[in-house]
N, CA and C atoms as an extended XYZ file, in Angstrom:
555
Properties=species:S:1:pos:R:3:atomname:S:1:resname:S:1:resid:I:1 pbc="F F F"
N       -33.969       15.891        4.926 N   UNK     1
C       -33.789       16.954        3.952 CA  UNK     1
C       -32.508       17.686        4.312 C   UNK     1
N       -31.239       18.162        3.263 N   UNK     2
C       -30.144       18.555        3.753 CA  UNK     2
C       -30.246       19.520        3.536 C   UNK     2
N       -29.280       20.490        3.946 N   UNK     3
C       -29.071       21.986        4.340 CA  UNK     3
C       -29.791       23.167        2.747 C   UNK     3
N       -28.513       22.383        1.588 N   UNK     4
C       -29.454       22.829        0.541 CA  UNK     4
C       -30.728       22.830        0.022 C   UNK     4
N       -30.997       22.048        0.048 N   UNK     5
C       -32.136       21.397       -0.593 CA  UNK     5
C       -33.203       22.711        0.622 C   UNK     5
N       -32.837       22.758        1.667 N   UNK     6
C       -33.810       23.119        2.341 CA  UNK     6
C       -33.675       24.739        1.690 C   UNK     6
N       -32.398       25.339        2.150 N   UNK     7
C       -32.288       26.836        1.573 CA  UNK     7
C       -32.725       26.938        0.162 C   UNK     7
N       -32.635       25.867       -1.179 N   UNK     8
C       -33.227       26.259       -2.472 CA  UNK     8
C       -34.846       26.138       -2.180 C   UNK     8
N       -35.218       25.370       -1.203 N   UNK     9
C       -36.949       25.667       -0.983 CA  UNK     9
C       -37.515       26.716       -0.706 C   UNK     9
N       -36.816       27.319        0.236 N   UNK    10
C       -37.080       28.411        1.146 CA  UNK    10
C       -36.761       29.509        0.208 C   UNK    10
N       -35.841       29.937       -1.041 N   UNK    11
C       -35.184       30.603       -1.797 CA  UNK    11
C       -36.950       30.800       -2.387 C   UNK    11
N       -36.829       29.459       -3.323 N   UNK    12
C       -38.192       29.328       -4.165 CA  UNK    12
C       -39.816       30.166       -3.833 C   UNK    12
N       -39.427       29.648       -2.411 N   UNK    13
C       -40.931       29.878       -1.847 CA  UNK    13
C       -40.778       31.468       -1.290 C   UNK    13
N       -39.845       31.927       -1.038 N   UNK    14
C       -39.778       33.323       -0.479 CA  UNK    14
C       -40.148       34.306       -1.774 C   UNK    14
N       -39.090       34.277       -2.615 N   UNK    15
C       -39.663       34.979       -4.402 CA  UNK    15
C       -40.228       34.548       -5.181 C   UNK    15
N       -41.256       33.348       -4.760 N   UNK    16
C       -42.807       33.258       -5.050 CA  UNK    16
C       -42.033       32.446       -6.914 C   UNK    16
N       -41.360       31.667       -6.900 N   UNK    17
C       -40.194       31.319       -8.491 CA  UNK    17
C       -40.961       29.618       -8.188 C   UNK    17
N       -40.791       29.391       -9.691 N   UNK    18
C       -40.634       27.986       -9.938 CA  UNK    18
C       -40.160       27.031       -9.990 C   UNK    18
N       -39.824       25.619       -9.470 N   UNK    19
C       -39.330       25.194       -9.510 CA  UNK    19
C       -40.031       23.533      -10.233 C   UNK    19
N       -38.566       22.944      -10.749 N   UNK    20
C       -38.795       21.782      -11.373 CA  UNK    20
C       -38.484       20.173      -10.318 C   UNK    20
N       -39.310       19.748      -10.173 N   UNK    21
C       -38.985       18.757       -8.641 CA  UNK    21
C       -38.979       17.493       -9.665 C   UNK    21
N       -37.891       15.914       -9.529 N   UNK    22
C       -37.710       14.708       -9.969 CA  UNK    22
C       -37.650       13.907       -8.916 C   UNK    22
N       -38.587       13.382       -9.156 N   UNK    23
C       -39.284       12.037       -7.900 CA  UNK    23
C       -38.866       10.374       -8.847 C   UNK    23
N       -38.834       10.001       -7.595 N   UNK    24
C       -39.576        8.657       -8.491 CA  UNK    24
C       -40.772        8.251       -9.397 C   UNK    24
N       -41.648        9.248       -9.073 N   UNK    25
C       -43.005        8.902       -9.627 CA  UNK    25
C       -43.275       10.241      -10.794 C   UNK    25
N       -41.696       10.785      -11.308 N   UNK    26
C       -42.045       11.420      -12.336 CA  UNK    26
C       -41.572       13.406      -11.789 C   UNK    26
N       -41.420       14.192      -13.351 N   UNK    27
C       -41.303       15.145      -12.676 CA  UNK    27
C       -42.522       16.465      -12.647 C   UNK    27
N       -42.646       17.087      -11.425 N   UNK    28
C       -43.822       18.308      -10.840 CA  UNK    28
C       -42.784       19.750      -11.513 C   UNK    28
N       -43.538       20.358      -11.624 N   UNK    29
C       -43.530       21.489      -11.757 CA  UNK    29
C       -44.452       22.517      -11.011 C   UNK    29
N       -43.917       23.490      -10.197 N   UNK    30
C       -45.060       24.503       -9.457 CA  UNK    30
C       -44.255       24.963       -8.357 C   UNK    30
N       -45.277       25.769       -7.897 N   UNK    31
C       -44.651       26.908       -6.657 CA  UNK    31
C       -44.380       26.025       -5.423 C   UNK    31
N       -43.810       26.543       -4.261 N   UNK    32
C       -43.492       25.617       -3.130 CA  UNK    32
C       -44.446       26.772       -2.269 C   UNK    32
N       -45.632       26.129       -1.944 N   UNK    33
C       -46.084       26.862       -0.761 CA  UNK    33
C       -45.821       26.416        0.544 C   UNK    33
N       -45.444       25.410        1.123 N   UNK    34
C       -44.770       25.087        2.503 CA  UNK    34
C       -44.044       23.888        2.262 C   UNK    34
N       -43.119       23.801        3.240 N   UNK    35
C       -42.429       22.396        3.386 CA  UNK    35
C       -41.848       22.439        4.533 C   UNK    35
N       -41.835       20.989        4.900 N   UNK    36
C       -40.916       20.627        6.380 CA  UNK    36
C       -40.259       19.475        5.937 C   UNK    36
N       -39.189       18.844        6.893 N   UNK    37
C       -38.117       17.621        6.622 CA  UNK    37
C       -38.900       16.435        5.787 C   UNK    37
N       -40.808       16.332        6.104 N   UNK    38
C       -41.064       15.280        5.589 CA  UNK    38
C       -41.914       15.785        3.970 C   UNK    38
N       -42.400       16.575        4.235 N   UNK    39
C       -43.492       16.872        2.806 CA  UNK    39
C       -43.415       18.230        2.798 C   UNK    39
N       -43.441       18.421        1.077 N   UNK    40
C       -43.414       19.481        0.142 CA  UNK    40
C       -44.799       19.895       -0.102 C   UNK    40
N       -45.221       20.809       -0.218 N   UNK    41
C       -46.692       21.004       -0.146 CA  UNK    41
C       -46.172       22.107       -1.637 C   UNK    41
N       -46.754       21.585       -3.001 N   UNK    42
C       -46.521       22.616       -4.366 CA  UNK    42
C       -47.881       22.516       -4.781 C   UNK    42
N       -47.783       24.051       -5.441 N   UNK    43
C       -49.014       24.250       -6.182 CA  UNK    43
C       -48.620       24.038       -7.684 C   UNK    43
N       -49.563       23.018       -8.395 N   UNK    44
C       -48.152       22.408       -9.690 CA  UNK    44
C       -48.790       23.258      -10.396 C   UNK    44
N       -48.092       23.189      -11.754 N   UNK    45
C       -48.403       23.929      -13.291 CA  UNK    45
C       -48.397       22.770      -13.856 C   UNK    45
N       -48.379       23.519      -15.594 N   UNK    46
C       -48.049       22.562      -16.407 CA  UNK    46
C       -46.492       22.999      -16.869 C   UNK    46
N       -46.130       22.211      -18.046 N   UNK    47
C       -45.456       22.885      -18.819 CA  UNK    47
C       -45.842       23.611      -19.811 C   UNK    47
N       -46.920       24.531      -19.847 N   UNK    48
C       -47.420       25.595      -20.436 CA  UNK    48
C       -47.348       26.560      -19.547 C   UNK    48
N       -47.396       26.433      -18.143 N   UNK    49
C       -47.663       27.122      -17.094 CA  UNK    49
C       -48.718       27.337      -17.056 C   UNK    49
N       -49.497       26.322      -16.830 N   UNK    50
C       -51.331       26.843      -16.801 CA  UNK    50
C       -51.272       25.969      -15.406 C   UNK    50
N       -52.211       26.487      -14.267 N   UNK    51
C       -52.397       25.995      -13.299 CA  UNK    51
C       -53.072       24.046      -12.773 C   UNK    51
N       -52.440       23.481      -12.064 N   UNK    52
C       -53.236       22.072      -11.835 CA  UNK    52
C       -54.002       21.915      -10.830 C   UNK    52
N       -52.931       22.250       -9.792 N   UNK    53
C       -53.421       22.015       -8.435 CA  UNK    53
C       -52.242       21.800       -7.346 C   UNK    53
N       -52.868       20.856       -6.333 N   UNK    54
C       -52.394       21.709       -5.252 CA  UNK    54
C       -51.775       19.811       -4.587 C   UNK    54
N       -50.339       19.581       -4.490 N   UNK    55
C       -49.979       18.136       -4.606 CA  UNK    55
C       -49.247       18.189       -3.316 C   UNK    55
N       -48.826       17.269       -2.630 N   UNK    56
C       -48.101       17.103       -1.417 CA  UNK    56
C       -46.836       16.129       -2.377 C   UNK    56
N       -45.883       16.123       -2.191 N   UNK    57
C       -44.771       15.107       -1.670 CA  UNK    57
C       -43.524       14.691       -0.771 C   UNK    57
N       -43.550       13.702       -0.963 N   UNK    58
C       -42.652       13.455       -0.158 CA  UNK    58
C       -41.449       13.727       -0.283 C   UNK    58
N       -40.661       14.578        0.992 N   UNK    59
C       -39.373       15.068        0.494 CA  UNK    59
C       -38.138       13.608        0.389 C   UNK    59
N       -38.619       12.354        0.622 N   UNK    60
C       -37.487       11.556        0.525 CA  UNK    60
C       -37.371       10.801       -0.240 C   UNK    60
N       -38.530       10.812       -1.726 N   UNK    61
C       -38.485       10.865       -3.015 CA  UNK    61
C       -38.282       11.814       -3.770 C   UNK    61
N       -37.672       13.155       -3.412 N   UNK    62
C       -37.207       14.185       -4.554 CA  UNK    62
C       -35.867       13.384       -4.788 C   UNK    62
N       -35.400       13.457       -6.105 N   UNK    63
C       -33.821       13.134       -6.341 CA  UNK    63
C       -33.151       14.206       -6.850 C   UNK    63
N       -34.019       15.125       -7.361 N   UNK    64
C       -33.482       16.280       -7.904 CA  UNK    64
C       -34.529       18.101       -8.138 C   UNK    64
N       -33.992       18.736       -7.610 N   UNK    65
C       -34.432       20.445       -7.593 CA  UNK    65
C       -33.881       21.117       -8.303 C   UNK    65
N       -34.691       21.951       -9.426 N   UNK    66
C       -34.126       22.684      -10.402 CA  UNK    66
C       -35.105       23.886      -10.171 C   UNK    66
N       -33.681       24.868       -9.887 N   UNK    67
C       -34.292       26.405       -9.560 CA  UNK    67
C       -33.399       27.616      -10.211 C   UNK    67
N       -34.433       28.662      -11.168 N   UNK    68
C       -33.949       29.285      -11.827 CA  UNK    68
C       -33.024       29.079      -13.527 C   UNK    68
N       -33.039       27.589      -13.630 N   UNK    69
C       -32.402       27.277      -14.846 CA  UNK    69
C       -32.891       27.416      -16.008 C   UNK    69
N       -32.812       27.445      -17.631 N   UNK    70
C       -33.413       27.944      -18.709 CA  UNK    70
C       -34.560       26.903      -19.264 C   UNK    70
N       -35.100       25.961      -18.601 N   UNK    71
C       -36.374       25.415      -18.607 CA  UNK    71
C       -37.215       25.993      -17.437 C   UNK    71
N       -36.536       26.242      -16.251 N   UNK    72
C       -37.605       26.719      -15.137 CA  UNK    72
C       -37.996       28.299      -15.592 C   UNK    72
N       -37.313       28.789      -15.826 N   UNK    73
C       -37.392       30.081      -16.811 CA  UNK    73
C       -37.735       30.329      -17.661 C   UNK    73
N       -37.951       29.546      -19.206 N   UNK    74
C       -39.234       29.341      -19.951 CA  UNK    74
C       -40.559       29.272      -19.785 C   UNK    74
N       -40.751       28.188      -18.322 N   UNK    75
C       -41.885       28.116      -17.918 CA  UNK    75
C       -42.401       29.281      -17.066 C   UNK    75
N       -42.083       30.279      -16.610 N   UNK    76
C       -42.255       31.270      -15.976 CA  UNK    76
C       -42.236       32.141      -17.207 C   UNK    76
N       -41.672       32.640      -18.236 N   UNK    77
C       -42.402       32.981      -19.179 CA  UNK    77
C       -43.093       32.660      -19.819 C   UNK    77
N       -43.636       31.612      -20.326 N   UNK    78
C       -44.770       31.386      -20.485 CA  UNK    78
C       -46.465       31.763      -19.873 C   UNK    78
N       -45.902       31.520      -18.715 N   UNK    79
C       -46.964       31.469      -17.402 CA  UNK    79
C       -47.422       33.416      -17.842 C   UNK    79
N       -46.095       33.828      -18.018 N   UNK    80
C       -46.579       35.489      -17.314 CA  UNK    80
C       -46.508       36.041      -18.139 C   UNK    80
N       -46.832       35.231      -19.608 N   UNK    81
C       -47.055       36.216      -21.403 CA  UNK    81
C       -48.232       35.302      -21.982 C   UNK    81
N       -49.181       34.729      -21.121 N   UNK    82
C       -50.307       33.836      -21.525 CA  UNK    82
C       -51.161       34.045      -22.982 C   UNK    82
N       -51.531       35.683      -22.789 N   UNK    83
C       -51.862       35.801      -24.030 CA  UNK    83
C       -51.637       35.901      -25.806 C   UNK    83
N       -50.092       36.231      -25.295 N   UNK    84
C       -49.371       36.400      -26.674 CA  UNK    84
C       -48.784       34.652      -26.793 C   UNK    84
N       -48.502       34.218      -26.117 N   UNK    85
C       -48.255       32.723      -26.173 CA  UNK    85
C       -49.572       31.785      -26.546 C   UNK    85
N       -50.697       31.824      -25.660 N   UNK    86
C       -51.504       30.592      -26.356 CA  UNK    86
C       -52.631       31.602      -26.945 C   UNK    86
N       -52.085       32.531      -27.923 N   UNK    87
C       -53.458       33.414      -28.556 CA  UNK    87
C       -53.853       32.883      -29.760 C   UNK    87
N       -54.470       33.847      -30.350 N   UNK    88
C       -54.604       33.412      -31.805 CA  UNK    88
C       -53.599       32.861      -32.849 C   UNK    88
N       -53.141       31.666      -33.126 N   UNK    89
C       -52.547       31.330      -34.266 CA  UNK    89
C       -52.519       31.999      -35.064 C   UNK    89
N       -51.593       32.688      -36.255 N   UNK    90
C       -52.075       33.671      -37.487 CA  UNK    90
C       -50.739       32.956      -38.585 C   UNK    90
N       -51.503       33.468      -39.755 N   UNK    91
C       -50.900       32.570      -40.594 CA  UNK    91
C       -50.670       33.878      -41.618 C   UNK    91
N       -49.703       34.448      -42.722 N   UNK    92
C       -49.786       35.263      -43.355 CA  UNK    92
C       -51.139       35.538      -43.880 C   UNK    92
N       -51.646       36.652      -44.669 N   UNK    93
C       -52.541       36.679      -45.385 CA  UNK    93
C       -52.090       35.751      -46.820 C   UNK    93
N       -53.553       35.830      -47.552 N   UNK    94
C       -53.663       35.444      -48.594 CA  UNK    94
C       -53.300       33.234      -48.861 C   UNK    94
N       -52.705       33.033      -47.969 N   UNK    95
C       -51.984       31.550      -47.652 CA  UNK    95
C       -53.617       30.873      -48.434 C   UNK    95
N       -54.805       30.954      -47.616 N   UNK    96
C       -55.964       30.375      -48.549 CA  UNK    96
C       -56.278       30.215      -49.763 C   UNK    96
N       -55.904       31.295      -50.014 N   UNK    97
C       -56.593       31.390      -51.889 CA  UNK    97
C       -55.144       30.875      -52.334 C   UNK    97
N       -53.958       30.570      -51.989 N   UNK    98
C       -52.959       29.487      -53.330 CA  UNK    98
C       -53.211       27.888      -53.171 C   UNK    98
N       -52.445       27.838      -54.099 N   UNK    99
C       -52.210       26.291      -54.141 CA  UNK    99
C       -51.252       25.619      -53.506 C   UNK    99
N       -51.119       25.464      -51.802 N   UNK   100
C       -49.933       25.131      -51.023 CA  UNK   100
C       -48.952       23.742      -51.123 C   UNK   100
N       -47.683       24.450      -51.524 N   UNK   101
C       -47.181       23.065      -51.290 CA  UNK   101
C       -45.714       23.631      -50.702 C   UNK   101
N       -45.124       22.545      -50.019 N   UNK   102
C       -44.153       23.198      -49.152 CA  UNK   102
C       -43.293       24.514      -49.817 C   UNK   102
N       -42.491       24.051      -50.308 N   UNK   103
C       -41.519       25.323      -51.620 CA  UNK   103
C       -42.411       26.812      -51.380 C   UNK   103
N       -43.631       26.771      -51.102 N   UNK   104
C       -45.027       27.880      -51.271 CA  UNK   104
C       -44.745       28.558      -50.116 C   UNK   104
N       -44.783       27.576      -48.769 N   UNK   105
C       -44.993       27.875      -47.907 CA  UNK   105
C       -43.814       28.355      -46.925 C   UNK   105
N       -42.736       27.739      -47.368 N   UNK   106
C       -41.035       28.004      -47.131 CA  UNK   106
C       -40.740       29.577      -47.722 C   UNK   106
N       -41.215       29.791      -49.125 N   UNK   107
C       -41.366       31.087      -49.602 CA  UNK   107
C       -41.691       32.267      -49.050 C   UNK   107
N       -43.174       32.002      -48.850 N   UNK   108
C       -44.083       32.580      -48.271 CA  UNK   108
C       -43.098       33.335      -46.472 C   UNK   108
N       -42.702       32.740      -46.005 N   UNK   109
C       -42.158       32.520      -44.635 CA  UNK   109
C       -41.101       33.355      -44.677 C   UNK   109
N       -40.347       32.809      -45.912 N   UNK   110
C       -38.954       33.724      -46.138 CA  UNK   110
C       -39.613       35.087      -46.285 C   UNK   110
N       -40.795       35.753      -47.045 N   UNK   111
C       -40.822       36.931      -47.395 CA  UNK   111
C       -41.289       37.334      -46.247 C   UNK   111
N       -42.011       36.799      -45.447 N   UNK   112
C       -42.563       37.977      -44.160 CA  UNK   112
C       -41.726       37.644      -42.824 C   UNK   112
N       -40.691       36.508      -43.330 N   UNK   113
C       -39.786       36.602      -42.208 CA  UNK   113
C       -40.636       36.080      -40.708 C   UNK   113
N       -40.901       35.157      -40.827 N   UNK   114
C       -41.792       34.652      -39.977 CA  UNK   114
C       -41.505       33.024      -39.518 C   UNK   114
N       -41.264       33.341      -37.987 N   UNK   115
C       -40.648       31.957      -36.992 CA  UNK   115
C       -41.102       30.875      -37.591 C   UNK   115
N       -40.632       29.942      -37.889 N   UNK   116
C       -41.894       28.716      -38.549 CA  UNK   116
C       -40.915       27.516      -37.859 C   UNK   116
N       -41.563       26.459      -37.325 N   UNK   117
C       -40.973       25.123      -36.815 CA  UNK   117
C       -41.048       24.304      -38.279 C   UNK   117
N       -39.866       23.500      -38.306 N   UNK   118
C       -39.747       22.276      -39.482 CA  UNK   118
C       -39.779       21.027      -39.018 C   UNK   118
N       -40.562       20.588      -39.315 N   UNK   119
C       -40.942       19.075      -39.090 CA  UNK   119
C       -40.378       18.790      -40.069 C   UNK   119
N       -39.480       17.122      -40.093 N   UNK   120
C       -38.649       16.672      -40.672 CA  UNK   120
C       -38.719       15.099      -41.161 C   UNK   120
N       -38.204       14.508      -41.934 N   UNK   121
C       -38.801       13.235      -42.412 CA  UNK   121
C       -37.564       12.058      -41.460 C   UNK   121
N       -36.343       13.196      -40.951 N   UNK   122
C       -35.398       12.079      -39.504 CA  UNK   122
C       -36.004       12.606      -38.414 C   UNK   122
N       -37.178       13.072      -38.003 N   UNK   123
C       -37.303       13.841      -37.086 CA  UNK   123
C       -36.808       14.662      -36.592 C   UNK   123
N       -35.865       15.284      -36.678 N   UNK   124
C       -35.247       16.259      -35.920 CA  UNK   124
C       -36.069       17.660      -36.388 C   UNK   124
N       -36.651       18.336      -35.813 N   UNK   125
C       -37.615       19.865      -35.851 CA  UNK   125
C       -36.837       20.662      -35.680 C   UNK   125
N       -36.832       22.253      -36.293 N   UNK   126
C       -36.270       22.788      -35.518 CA  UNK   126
C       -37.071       23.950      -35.795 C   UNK   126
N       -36.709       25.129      -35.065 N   UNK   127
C       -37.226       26.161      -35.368 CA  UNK   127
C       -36.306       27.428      -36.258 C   UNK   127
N       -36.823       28.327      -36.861 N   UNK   128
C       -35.942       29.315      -37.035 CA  UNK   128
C       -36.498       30.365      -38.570 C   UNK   128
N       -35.805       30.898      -39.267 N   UNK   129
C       -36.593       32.360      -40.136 CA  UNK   129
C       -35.578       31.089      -41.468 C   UNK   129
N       -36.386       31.307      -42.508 N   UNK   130
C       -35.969       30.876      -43.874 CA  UNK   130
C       -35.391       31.927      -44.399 C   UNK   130
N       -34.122       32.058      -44.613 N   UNK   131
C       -33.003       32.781      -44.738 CA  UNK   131
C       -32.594       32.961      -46.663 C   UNK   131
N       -32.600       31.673      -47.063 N   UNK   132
C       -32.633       30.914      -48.586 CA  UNK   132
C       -32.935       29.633      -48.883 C   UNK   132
N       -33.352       29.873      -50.276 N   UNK   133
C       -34.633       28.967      -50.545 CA  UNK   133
C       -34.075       28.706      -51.945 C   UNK   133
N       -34.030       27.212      -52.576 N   UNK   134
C       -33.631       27.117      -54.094 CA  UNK   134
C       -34.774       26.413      -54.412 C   UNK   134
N       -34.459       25.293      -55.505 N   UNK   135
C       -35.453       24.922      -56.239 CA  UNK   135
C       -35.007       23.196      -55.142 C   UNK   135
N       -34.360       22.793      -54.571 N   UNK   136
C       -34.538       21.366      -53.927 CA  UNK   136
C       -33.824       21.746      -52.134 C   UNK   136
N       -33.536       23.043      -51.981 N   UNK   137
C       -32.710       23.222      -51.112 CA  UNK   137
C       -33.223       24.686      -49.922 C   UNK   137
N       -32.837       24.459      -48.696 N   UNK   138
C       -32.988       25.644      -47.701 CA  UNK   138
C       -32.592       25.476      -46.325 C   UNK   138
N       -32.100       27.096      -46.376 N   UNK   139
C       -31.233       27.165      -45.584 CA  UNK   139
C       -31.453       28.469      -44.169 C   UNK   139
N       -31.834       27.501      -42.945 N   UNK   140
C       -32.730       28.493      -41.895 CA  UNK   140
C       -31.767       28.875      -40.811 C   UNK   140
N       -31.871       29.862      -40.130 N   UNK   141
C       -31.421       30.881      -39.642 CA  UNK   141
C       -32.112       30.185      -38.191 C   UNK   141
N       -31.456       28.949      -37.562 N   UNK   142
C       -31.895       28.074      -36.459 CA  UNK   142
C       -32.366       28.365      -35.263 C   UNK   142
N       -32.998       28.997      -33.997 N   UNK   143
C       -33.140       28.748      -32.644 CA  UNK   143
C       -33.528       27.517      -32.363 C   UNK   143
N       -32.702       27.876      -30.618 N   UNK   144
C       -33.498       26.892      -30.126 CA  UNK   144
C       -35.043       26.914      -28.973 C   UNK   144
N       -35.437       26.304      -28.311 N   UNK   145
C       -36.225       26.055      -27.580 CA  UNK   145
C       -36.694       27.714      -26.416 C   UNK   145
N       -35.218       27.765      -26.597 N   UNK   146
C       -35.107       28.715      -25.473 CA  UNK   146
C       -34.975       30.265      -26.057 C   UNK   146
N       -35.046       30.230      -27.367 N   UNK   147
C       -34.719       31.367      -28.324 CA  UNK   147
C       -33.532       32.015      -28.180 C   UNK   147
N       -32.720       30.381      -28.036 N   UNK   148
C       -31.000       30.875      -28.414 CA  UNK   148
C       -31.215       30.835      -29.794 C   UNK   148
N       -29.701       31.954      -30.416 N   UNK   149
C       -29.372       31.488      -31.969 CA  UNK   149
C       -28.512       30.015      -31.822 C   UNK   149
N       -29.063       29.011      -33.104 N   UNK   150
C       -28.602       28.140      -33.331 CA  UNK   150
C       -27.820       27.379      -33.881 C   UNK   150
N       -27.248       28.289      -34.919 N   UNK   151
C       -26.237       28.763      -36.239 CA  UNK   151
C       -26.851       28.504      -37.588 C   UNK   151
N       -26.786       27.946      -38.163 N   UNK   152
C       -27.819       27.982      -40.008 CA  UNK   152
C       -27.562       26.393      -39.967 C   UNK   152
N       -28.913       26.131      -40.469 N   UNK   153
C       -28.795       24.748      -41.074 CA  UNK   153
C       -29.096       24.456      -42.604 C   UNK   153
N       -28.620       23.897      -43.406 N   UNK   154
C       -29.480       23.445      -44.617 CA  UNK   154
C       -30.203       22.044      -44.863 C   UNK   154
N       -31.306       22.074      -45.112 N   UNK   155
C       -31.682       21.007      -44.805 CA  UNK   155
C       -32.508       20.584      -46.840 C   UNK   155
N       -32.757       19.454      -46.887 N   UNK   156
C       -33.267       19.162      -48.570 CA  UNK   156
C       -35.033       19.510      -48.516 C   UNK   156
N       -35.020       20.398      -49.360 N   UNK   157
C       -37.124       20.421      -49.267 CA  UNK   157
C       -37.699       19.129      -49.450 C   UNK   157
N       -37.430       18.025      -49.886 N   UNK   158
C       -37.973       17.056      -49.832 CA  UNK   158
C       -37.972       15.958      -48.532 C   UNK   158
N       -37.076       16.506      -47.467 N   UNK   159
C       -37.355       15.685      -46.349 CA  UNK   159
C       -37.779       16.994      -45.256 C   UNK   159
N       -38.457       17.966      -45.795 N   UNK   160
C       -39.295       18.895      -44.653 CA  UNK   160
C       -40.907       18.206      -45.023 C   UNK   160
N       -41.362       17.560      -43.936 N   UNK   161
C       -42.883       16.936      -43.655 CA  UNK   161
C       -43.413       17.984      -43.319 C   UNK   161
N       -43.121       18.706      -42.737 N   UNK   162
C       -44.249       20.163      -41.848 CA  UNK   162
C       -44.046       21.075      -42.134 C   UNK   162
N       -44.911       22.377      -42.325 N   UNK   163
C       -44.469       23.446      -41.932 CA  UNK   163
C       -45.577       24.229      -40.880 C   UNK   163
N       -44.837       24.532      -39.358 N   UNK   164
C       -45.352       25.114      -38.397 CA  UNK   164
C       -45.897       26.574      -38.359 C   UNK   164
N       -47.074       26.717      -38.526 N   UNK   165
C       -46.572       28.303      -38.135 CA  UNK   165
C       -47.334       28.420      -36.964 C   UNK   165
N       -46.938       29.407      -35.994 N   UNK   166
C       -47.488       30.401      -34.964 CA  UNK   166
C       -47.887       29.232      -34.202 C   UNK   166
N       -47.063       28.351      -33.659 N   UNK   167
C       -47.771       27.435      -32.149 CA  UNK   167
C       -46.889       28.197      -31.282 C   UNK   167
N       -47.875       27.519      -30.399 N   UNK   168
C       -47.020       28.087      -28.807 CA  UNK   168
C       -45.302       28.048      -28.989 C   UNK   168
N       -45.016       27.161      -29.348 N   UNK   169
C       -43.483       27.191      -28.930 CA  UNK   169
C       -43.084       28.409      -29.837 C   UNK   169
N       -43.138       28.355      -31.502 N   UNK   170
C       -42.597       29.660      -32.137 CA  UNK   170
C       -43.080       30.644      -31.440 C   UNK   170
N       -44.299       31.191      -31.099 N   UNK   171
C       -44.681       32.702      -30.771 CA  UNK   171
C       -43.723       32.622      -29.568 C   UNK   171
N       -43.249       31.524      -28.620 N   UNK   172
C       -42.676       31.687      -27.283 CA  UNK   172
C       -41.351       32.274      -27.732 C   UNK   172
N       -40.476       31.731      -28.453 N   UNK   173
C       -39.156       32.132      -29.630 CA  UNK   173
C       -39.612       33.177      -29.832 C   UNK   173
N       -40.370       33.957      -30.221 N   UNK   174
C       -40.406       34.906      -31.155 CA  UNK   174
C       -40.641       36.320      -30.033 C   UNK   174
N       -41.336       35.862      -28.843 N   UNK   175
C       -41.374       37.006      -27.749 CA  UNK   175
C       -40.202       36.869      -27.117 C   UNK   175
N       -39.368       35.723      -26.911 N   UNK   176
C       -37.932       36.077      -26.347 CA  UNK   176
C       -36.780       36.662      -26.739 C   UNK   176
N       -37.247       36.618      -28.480 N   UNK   177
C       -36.467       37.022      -29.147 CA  UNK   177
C       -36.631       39.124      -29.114 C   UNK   177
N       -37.800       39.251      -29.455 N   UNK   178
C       -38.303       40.353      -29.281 CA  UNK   178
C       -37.370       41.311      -28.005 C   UNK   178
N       -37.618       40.346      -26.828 N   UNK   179
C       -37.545       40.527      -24.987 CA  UNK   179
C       -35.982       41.145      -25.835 C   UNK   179
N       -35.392       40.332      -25.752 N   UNK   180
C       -33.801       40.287      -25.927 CA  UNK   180
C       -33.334       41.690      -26.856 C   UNK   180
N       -34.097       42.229      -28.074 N   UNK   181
C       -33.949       43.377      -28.760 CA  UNK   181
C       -33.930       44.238      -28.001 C   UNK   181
N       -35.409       44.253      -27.341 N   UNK   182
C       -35.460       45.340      -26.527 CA  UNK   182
C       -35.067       45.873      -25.028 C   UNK   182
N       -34.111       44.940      -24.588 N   UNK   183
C       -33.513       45.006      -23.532 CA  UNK   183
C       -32.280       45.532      -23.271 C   UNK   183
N       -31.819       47.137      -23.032 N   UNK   184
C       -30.616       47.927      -23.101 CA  UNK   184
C       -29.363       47.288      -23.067 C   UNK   184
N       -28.059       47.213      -23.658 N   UNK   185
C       -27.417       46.276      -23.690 CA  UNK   185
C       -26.268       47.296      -22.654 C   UNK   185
């Protein structure tokens, strides 16, 4: 184990932070509660940050340590906003009693201004607020993953397959976004 690798362990494990470990056999996520030259002793998560357990490896299959970066940092918010992240799903009122069809529901979204993920007929998803809306056309106000702005996309209503509301990932967007308002500039 070389000099770094040892000080980003010791970093990790001292301010109790997460880290993202790449093995051969795949990548861990979780706290570092001890380590020496041969084995890592982590208490893993998920990528929800919900707890697993408690894994040994070997330090001469790590190939790579990721500490403090904007995935290890997602997952630590996640972990420490549990309830507003995996709570109740909520969907506007009234959404039951119409007759839904996307154009409805793109609408609907635009007026209460509400995070919604787009599932797409090339796959590409994205997230972000419905900004404008025509009769074949719309145009969203993009984040990403991490609840960066993403710049505007327009995309055709006839190749939007989904419309997301309130999963984990939007409400996660939508509290970082929040975080970020309210944080003195």
């Amino acid at each position: 184990m070389g000099e770094l690798l040892t000080d980003l362990l010791h970093r990790a494990q001292r301010n109790r932070r997460v880290v993202s470990l790449q093995t051969s056999g795949g990548m861990y996520l979780g706290y570092v509660l001890s380590h020496n030259p041969e084995l890592l002793l982590l208490r893993t998560i998920t990528p929800q940050g919900l707890p697993t357990g408690v894994r040994t490896l070997s330090l001469g299959e790590v190939s790579q340590v990721h500490f403090d970066d904007r995935y290890v940092r997602l997952i630590e918010f996640k972990e420490n906003n549990p309830e507003a992240v995996y709570g109740v799903a909520v969907a506007p009122d009234g959404l039951e009693q119409q007759y839904l069809t996307v154009p409805v529901l793109l609408q609907r979204a635009q007026e209460v201004r509400q995070l919604v993920q787009l599932e797409t007929l090339t796959d590409h998803n994205l997230f972000g607020y419905v900004t404008r809306l025509t009769d074949d056309e719309l145009l969203v106000e993009a984040y990403t993953q991490y609840g960066e702005a993403d710049g505007h996309t327009v995309l055709r209503l006839e190749d939007v397959r989904s419309v997301i509301w309130s999963d984990e990932d939007s409400r996660t967007i939508e509290l970082l976004l929040r975080a970020r308002k309210e944080r003195p500039a």
